[in-house]
N, C-alpha and C positions, 0 to 999 in steps of 0.2 A: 504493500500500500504506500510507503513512504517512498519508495522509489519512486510511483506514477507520479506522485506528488514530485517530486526532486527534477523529474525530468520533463516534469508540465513547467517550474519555473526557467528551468533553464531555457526550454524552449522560447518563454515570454522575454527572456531578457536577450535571445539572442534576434528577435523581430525587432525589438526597440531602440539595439544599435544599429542594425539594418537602418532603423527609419528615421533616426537621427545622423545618420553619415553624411559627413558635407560632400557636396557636389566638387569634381577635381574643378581647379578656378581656370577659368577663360580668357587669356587677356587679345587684346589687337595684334601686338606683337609678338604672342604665337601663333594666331594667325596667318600674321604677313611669311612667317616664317616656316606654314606648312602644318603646322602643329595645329596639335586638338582637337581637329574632327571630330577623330572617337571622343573623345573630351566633352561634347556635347550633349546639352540634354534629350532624354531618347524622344522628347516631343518634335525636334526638327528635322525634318525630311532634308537628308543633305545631297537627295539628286534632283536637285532645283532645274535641270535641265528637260526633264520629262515629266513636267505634269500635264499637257495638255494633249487632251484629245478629245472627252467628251464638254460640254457645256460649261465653261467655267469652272476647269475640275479643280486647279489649285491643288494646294497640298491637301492632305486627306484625314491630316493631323494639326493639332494649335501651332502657331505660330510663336515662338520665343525671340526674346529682343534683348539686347541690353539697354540699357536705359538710354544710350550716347544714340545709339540706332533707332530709337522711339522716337527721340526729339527731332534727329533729323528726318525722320518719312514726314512726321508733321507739318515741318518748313515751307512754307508757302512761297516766300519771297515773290518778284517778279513772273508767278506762272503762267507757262501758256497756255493751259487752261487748268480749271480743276477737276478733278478724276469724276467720272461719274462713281456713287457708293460699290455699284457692284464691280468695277476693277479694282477696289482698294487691294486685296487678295494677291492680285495677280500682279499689280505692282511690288507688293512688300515681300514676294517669291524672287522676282528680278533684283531687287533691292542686295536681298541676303546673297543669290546669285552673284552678283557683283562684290562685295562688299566681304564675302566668304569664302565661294566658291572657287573665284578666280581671284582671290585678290594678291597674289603675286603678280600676275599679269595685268592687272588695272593699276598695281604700282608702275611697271611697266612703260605701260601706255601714257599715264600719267609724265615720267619722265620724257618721252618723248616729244610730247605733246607741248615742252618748251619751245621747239622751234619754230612751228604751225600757229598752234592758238592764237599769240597775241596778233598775228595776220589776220585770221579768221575774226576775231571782235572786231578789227578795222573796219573788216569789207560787208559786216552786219552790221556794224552801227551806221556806213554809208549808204549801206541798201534799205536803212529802216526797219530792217530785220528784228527781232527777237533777241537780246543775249542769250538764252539759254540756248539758241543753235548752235553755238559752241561746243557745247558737247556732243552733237550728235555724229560727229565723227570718232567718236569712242567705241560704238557700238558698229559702225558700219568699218573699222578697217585697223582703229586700234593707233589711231592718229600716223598711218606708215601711207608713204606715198608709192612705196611700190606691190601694196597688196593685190593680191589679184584672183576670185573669187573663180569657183570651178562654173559658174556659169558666164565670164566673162568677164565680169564691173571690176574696174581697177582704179587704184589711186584712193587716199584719206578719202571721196565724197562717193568713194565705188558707182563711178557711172559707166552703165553699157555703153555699146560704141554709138549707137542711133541718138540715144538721147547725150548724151555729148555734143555728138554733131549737131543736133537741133538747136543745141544754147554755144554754138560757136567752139568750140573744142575742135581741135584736126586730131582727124584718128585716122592712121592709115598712110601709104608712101612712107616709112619708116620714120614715121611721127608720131608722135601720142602724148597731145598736152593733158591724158587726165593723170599723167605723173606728173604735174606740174602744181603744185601745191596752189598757187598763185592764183594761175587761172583756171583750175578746177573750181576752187572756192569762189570765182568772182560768177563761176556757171551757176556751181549750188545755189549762189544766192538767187540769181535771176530763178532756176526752172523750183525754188522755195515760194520762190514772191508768187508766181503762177501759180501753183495747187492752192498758198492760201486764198488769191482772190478768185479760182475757179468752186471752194467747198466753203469759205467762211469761217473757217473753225482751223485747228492747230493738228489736231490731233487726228483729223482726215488727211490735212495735209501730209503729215509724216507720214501715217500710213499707204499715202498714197506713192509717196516717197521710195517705201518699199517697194510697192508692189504694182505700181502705176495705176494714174488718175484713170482710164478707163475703165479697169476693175472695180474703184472704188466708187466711181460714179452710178456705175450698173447698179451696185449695192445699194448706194444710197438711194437712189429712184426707186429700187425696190421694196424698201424698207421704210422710208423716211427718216432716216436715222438723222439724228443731227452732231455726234460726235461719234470717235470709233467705240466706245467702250458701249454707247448702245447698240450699234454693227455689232459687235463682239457678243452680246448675250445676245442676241438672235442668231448667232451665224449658224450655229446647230441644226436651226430650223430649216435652211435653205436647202436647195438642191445640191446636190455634192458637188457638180460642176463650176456653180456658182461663189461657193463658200471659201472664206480667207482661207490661206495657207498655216499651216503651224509658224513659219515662220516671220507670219505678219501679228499672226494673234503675238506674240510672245514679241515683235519689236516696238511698238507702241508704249506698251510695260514697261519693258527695259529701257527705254527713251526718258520715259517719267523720271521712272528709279536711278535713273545715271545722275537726270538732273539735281537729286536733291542728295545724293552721295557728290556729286563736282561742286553743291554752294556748300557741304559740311565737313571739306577734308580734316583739317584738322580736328573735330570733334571726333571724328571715325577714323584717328591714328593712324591717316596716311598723310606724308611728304606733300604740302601744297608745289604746285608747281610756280616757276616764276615768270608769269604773264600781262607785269604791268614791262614787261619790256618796251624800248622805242621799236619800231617800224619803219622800215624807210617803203614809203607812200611813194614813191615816184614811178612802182610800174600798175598800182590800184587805180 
């Protein structure tokens, strides 16, 4: 009898340091350093790359934050627009994607992105552009000007050779200014400025960016959608022919999520880059 007794407490005291065991600690710069994944609480899905296929599937578990990371998804600053509620989700998967996933490589890009960016704020703030299009060559190529994608788009602003050529790019005869930092970005701005005054909105415009305005206009007439994240919860619904790609649903997200990871470096224990550099204007 005493025994059952003996070994009923042992058992209670050995759940109770179970449930009081601290969590191993998390810092950014384990992180940046590769470290810690496993380290993670078992609530966060760390293959941020494949959540989507059905309807807004998202992670399939809570989302976990640290507090630095919370403050900055919040950040509103100068947005180009604000999320509709139901891609909050799918943002804050991008977000940690970014910010987790790859952030060796977004340190990376980041470094890179000294020699580019302060060009690129020039020839936005002359086109009347947005600042936060700045960052959108984070996602499309990793701020390198000689990226070159398996379906053709090359250069920081990855344009096809067609749409190049349409906004003044020579592609072709052993030229190809979309290596050209300079005037690829002075293209992006012009065929940017055009998808916004063709849709009204930011967030069709990038979209459209991705995947081109004809697509996205089909959509929208079909739909009445007036930003992508309502295109986005209905895409499910549509014809399969019709329907975004995984890789438009998931760049729109990631577009958001860069922006408020690029106004929050230092909060989020990455190396700001140094982008109040001079420019020399004389070939803008």
């Amino acid at each position: 009898m005493w025994n059952k007794i003996l070994l009923l407490i042992l058992i209670a005291v050995s759940l109770l340091g179970c449930s009081t065991a601290k969590r191993p600690e998390i810092t950014f710069a384990g992180l940046e350093r590769g470290e810690s994944m496993k380290a993670l609480p078992p609530t966060i899905n760390v293959d941020m790359d494949s959540e989507f296929f059905a309807p807004w599937i998202g992670f399939s578990e809570a989302l976990v934050f640290f507090p630095e990371e919370r403050a900055a998804l919040a950040f509103l600053g100068n947005s180009l627009y604000v999320p509709e509620p139901a891609g909050r989700e799918q943002i804050e998967s991008q977000f940690l994607f970014l910010t987790r996933t790859i952030r060796p490589r977004l340190a990376k890009w980041l470094a890179r992105s000294d020699q580019y960016a302060p060009m690129v704020q020039k020839v936005l703030a002359k086109a009347g552009l947005p600042r936060e299009l700045v960052y959108l060559p984070f996602i499309e190529s990793g701020y390198s000007p000689q990226a070159l994608s398996h379906a053709g788009a090359m250069g920081i602003w990855q344009f096809m050779p067609a749409t190049a050529r349409r906004f003044g790019l020579q592609v072709g005869n052993g030229q190809d200014e979309r290596r050209d930092p300079i005037k690829s970005t002075m293209a992006a701005a012009a065929y940017l400025r055009t998808l916004y005054e063709q849709f009204g909105d930011w967030s069709l415009a990038i979209a459209a960016y991705n995947c081109g305005e004809n697509k996205i206009q089909r959509l929208v007439d079909m739909t009445d959608a007036k930003n992508f994240f309502e295109l986005a919860a209905v895409n499910h619904t549509l014809p399969s022919r019709y329907r975004l790609a995984r890789e438009t649903m998931l760049y729109v997200p990631r577009f958001t999520a860069m922006v408020r990871v690029g106004e929050n470096l230092s909060r989020l224990g990455f190396t700001p880059p140094e982008w109040k550099k001079s420019v020399d204007m004389a070939r803008l």
